[in-house]
DOKEKE-866014 format. One record per residue (C-alpha): residue number from 1; residue in one letter; chain; x, y, z. Coordinates in nm, 4 decimals. Layout:
<zadrens>
   num   residu   chaine         xx         yy         zz
   NUM        A        A          X          Y          Z
...
</zadrens>
This chain:
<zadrens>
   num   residu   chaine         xx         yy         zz
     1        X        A     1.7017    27.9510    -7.2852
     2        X        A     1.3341    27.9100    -7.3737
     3        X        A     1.3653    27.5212    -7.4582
     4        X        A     1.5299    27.4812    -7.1459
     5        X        A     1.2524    27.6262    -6.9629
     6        X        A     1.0043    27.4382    -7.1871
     7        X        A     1.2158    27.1498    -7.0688
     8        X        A     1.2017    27.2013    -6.7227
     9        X        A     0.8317    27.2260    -6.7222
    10        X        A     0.7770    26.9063    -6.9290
    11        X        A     0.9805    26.7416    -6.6748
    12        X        A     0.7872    26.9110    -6.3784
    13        X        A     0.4637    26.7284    -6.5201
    14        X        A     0.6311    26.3876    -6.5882
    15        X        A     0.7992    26.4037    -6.2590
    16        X        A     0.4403    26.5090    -6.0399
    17        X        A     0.2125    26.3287    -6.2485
    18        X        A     0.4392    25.9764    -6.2149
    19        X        A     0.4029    26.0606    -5.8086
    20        X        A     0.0284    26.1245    -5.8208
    21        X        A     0.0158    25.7660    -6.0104
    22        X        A     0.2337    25.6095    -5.7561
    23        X        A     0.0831    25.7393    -5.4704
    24        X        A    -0.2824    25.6465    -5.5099
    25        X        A    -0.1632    25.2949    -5.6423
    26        X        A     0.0004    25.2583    -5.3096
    27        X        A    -0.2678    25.3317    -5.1240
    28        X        A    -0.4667    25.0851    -5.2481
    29        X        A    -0.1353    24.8337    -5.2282
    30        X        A    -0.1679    24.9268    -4.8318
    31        X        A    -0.5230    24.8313    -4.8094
    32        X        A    -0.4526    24.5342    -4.9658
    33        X        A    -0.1610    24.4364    -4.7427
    34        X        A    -0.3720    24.5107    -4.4258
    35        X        A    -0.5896    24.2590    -4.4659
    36        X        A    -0.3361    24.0100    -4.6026
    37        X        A     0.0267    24.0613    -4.3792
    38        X        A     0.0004    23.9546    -4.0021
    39        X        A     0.1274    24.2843    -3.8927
    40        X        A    -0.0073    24.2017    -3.5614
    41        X        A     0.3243    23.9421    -3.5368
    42        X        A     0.5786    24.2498    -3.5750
    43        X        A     0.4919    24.3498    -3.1944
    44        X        A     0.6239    24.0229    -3.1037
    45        X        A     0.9656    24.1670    -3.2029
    46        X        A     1.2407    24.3275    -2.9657
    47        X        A     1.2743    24.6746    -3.1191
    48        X        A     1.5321    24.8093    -2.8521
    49        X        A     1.7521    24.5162    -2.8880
    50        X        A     1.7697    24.5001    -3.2586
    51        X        A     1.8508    24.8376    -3.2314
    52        X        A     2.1428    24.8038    -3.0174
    53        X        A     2.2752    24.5907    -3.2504
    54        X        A     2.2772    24.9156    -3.4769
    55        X        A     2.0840    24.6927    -3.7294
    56        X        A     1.7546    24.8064    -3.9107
    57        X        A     1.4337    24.6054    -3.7817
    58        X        A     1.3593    24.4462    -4.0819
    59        X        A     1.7063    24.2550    -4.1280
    60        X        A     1.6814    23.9330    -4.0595
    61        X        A     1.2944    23.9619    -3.9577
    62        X        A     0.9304    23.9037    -4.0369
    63        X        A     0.9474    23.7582    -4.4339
    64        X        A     0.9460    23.4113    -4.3398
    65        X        A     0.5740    23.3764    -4.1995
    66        X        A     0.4950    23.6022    -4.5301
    67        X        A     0.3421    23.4469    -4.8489
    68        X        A     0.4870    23.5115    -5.1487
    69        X        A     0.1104    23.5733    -5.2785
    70        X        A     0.0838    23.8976    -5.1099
    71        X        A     0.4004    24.0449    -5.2627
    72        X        A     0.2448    23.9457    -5.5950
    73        X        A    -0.0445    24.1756    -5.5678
    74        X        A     0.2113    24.4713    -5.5250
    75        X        A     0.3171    24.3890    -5.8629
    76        X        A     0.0360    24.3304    -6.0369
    77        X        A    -0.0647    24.6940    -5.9124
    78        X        A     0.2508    24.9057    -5.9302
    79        X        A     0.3812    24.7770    -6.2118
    80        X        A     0.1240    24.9381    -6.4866
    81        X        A     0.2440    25.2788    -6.3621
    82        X        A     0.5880    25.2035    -6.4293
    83        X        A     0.5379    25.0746    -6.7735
    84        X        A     0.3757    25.3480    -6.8397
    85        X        A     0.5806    25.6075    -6.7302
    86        X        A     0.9338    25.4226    -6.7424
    87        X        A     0.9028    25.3533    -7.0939
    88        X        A     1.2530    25.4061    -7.1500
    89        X        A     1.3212    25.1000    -6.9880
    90        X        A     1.0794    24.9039    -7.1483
    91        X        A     1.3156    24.5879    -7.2822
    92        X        A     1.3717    24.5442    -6.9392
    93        X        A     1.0093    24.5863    -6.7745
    94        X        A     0.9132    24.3098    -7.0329
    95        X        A     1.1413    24.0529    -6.8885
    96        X        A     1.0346    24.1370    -6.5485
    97        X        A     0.6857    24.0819    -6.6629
    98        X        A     0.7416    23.7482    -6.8215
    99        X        A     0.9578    23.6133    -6.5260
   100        X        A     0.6569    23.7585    -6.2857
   101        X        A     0.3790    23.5971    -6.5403
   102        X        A     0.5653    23.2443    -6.5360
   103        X        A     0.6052    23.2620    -6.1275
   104        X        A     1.0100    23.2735    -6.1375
   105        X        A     1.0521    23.6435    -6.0127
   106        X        A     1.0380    23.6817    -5.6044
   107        X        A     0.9945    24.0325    -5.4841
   108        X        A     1.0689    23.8712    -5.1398
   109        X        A     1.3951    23.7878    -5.1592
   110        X        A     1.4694    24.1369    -5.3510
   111        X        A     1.3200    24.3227    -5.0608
   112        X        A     1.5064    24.1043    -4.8607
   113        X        A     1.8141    24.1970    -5.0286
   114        X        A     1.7728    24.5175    -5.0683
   115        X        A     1.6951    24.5675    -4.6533
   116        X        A     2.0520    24.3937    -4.6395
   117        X        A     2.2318    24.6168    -4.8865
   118        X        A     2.3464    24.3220    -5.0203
   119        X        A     2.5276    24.4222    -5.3276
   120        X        A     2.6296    24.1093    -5.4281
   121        X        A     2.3126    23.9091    -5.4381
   122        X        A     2.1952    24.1883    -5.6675
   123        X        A     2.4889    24.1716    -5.8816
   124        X        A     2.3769    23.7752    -5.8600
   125        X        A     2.0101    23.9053    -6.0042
   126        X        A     2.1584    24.0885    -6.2355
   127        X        A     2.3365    23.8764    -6.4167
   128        X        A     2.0766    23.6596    -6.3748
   129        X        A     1.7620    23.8640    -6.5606
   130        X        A     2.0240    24.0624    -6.7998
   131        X        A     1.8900    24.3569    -6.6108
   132        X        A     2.0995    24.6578    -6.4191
   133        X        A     2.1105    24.6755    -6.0848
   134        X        A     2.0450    24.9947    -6.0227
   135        X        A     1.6732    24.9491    -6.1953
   136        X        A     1.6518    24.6024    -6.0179
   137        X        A     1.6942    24.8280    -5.6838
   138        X        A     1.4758    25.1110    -5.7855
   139        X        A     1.2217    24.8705    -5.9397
   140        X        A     1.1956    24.6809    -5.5997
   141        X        A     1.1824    25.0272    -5.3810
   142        X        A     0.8607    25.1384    -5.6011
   143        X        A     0.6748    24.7838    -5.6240
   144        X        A     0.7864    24.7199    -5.2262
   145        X        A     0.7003    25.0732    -5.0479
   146        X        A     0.3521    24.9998    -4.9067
   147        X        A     0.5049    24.7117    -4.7443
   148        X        A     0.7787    24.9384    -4.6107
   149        X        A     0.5630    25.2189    -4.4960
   150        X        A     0.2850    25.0010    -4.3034
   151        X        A     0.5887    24.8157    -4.1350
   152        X        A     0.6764    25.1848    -4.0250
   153        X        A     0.4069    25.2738    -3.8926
   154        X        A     0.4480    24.9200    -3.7109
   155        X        A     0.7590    25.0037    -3.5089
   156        X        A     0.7078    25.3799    -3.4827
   157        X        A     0.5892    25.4327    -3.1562
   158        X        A     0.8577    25.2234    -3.0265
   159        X        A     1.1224    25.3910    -3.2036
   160        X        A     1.0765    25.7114    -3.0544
   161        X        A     1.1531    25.5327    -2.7103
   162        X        A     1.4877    25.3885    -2.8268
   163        X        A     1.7666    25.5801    -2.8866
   164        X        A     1.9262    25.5571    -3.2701
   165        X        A     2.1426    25.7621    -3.3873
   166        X        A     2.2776    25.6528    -3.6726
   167        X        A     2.2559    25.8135    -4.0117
   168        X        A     2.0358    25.5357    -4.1510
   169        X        A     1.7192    25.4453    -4.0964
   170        X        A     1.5859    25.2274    -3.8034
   171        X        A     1.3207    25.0291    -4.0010
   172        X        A     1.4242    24.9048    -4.3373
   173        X        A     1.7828    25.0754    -4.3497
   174        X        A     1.8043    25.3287    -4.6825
   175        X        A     1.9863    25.6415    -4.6338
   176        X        A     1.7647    25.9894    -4.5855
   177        X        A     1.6300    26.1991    -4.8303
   178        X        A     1.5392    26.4600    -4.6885
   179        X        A     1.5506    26.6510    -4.3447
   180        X        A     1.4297    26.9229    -4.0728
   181        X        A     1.6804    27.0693    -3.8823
   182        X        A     1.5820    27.2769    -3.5423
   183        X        A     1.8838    27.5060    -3.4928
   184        X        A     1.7664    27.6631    -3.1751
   185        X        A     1.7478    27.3120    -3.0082
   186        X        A     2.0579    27.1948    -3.2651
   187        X        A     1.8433    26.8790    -3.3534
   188        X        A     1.7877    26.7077    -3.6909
   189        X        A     1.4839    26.4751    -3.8435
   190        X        A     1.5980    26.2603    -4.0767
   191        X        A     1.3563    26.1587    -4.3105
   192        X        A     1.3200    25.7552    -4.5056
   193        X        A     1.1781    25.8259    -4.8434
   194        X        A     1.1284    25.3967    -4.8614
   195        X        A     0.9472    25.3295    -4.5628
   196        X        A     0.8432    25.7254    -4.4402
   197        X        A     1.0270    25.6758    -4.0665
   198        X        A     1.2014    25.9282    -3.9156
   199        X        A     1.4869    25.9961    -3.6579
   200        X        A     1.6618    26.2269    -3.5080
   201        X        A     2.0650    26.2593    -3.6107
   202        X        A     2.3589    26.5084    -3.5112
   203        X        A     2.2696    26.8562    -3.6737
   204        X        A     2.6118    26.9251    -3.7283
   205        X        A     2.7378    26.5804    -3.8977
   206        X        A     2.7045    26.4926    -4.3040
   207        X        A     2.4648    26.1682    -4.2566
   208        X        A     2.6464    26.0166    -4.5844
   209        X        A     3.0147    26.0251    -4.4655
   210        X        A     2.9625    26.1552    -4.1042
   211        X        A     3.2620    26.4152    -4.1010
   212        X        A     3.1437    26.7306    -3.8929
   213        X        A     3.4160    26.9327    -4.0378
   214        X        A     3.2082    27.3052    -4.0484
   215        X        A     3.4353    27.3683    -4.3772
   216        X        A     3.3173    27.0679    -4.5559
   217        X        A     2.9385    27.2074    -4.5601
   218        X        A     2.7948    27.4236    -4.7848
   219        X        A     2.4118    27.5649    -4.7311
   220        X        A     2.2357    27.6463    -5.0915
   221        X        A     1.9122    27.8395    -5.1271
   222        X        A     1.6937    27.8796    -5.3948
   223        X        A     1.5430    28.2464    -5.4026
   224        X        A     1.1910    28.1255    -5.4282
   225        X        A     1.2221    27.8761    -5.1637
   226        X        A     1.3766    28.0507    -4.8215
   227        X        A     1.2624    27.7392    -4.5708
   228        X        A     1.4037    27.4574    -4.8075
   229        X        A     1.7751    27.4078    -4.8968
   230        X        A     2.0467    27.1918    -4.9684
   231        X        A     2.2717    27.0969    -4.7287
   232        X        A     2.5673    26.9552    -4.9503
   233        X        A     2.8920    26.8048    -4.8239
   234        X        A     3.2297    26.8610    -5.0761
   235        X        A     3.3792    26.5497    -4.8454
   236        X        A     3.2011    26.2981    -4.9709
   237        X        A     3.0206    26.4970    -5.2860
   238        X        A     2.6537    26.4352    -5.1499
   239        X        A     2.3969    26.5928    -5.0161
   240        X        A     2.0698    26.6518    -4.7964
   241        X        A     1.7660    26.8684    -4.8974
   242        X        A     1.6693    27.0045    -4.5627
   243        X        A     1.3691    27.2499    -4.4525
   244        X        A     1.4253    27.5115    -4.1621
   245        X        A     1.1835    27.4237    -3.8595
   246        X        A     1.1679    27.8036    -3.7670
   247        X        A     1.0019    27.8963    -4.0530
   248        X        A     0.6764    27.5873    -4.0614
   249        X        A     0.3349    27.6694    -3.8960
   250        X        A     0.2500    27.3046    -3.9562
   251        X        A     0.4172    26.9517    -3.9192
   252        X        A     0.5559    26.9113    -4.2525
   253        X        A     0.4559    26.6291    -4.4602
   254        X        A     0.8282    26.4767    -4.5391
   255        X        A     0.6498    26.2609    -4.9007
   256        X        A     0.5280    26.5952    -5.0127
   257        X        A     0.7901    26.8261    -4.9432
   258        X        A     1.0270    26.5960    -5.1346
   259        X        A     0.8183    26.5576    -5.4241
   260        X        A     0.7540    26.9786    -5.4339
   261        X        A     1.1367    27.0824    -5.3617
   262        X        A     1.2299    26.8524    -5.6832
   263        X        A     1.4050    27.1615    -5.8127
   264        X        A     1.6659    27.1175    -5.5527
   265        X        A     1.7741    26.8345    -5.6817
   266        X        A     1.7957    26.9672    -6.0429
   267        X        A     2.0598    27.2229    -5.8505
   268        X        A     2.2385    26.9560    -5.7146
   269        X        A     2.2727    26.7733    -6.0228
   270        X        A     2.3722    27.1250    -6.1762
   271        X        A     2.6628    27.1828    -5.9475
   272        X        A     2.7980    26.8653    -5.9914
   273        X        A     2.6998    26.6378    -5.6517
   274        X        A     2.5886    26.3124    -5.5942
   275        X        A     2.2430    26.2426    -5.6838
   276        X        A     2.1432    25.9374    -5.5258
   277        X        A     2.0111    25.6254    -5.7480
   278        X        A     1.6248    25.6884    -5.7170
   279        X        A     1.6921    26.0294    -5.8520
   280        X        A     1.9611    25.9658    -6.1061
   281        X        A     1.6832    25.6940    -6.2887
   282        X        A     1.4130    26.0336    -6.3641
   283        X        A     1.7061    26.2225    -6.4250
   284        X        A     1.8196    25.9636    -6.6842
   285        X        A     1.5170    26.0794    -6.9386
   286        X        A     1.7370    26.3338    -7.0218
   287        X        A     1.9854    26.1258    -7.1745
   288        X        A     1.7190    25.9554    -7.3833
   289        X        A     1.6332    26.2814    -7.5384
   290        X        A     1.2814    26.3355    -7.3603
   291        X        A     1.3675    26.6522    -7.2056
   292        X        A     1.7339    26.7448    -7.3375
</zadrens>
């Protein structure tokens, strides 16, 4: 019992200390970006009626009249965080590093990708670099997010005049990670962990497989943790950490919260649903013996 506590707080540090890392790195990514993206040319797009489309903005939008050269900074910055804190992945961080050094890796047309859950073309990549696609998606989410989050803050205004409903987000479509539910009003915030957007969904529908069967829901609570829970769904096996709006005296900070409430994922994973594939790559340490 002991080493599994002592493992649990090793993996506390490793897990907030890789954030802290991240974090500041993208801030200075997002300086960087300002003065090199024309984000003034993203007004010039029709947010309502690529909405009605029930596509995300991004799709389809804005990379052509981007250089390359700008995407290049974000990994020359992010990527000495994750070498050093994804060293268990370190074979293949070294051939993304050589194809970067010798000019043949794009992180355009992975973001581009990626917007499209286009499964194949990273299958395509794959095969390509002899590297999985799960850390080819994950690896392009952490180098890409400034890019993500200032095209957010882009659109954001607009979005709150347009009406989206749909259980992915409006800007760069990923599924949520997180959410705040109003119960009085029976309103949901879903939260974008890539790009930081939110939007309101059903309260009473799973986001992931959008049955609104009442029997298909289970609510779990950590005793130390009364506003945050897990929403989890035995339909479709996932689930949604969510915070109560009744009980916050302040907005909530959505990047935070998730970051804090990582034990709720570590009961997820305990009772046996669905992490999703950012969270299943920390969680992998523990089959390399880190924190097993």
């Amino acid at each position: 019992m002991q080493n599994q506590s002592d493992n649990v707080q090793r993996f506390s540090r490793f897990y907030i200390d890789f954030h802290e890392r991240l974090f500041n790195t993208h801030v200075k990514c997002m300086h960087l970006l300002s003065a090199a993206v024309p984000f003034q040319k993203f007004n010039k797009i029709d947010v309502s009626a690529k909405l009605l489309q029930h596509q995300p903005i991004l799709k389809d939008n804005l990379f052509q009249d981007i250089d390359d050269g700008a995407f290049e900074q974000l990994f020359d910055l992010v990527f000495p965080v994750l070498r050093e804190f994804a060293y268990w992945k370190k074979e293949e961080l070294l051939r993304l590093q050589e194809l970067n050094d010798r000019r043949r890796f794009s992180l355009k047309k992975f973001m581009i990708a990626l917007i499209a859950n286009d499964d194949k073309k990273f299958a395509s990549f794959s095969k390509s670099y002899d590297i999985t696609v799960k850390f080819l998606k994950i690896f392009t989410e952490l180098v890409s997010a400034p890019f993500f989050e200032l095209s957010a803050e882009t659109f954001s205004e607009r979005i709150e005049h347009t009406r989206w409903n749909e259980p992915t987000c409006p800007v760069c479509g990923s599924t949520p990670a997180f959410s705040e539910i109003d119960e009085q009003q029976e309103v949901r915030t879903l939260w974008c962990r890539r790009c930081n957007s939110t939007w309101q969904f059903s309260a009473d529908k799973c986001p992931f497989c959008l049955t609104h069967d009442p029997k298909q829901k289970k609510l779990l609570f950590l005793s130390d943790g009364k506003p945050y829970r897990i929403e989890a769904c035995d339909n479709c096996g996932h689930y949604l950490k969510t915070v109560n709006h009744s009980f916050l005296t302040n907005k909530i900070d959505f990047s935070v919260a998730n970051i804090a409430t990582y034990s709720l994922d570590i009961l997820a994973k305990h009772l046996g649903y669905q992490l999703n594939d950012y969270l299943s790559f920390y969680f992998e340490l523990s089959n390399h013996g880190e924190f097993s």
